[in-house]
PLY file of the C-alpha trace (Angstrom):
ply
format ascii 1.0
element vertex 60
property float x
property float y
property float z
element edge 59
property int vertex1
property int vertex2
end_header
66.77 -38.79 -25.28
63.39 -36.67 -25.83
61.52 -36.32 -28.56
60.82 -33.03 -29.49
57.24 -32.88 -30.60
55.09 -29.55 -30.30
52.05 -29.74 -28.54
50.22 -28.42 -31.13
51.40 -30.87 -34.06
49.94 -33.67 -31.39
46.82 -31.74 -31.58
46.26 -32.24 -35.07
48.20 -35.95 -35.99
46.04 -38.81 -36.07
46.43 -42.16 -36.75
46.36 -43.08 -40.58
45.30 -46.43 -39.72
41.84 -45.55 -37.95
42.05 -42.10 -37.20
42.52 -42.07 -33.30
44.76 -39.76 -31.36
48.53 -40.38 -31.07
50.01 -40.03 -27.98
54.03 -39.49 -27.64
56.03 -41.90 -25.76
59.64 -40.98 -25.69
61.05 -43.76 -24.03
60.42 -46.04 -26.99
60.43 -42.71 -29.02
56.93 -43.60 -30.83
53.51 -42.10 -31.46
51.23 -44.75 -29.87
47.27 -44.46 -31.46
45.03 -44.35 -28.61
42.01 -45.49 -30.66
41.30 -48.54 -32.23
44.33 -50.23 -33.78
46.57 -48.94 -31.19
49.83 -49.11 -33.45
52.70 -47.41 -32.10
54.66 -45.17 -35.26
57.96 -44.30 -35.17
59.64 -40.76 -34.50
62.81 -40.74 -36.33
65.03 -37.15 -35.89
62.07 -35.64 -34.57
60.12 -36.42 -37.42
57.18 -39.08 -37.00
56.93 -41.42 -39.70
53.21 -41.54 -39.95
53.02 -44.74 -42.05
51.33 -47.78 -41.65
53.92 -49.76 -43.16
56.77 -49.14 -40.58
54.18 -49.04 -37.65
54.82 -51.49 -34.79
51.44 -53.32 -33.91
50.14 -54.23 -30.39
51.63 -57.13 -28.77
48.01 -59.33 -28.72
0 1
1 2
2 3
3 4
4 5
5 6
6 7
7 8
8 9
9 10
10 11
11 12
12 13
13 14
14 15
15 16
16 17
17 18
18 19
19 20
20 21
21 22
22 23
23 24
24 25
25 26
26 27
27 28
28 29
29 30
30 31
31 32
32 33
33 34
34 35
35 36
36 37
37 38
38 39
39 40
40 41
41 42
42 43
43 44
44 45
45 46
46 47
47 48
48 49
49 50
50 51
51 52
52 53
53 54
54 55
55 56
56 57
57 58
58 59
């Protein structure tokens, strides 16, 4: 099942942790931060819960 994220929303989210850019991947259907933190946020319904509170971190 595919997210359905617009391009141009992806554009403009950032991370609310440190700012970097989020990056979709819909197998685990999350928003992964590319920059520092590199939390992964989940997309529930299409909707991405942009909270860093229900954020997964990185495995370390």
């Amino acid at each position: 099942m595919s997210m359905k994220l617009d391009d141009w929303l992806l554009e403009i989210l950032a991370c609310p942790n440190c700012g970097g850019e989020l990056r979709a991947d819909d197998a685990a259907a999350e928003l992964v931060c590319t920059g520092s933190c590199g939390y992964a946020y989940p997309v529930r319904d299409d909707i991405p819960v942009l909270l860093v509170d229900e954020a997964r971190a990185p495995a370390s």
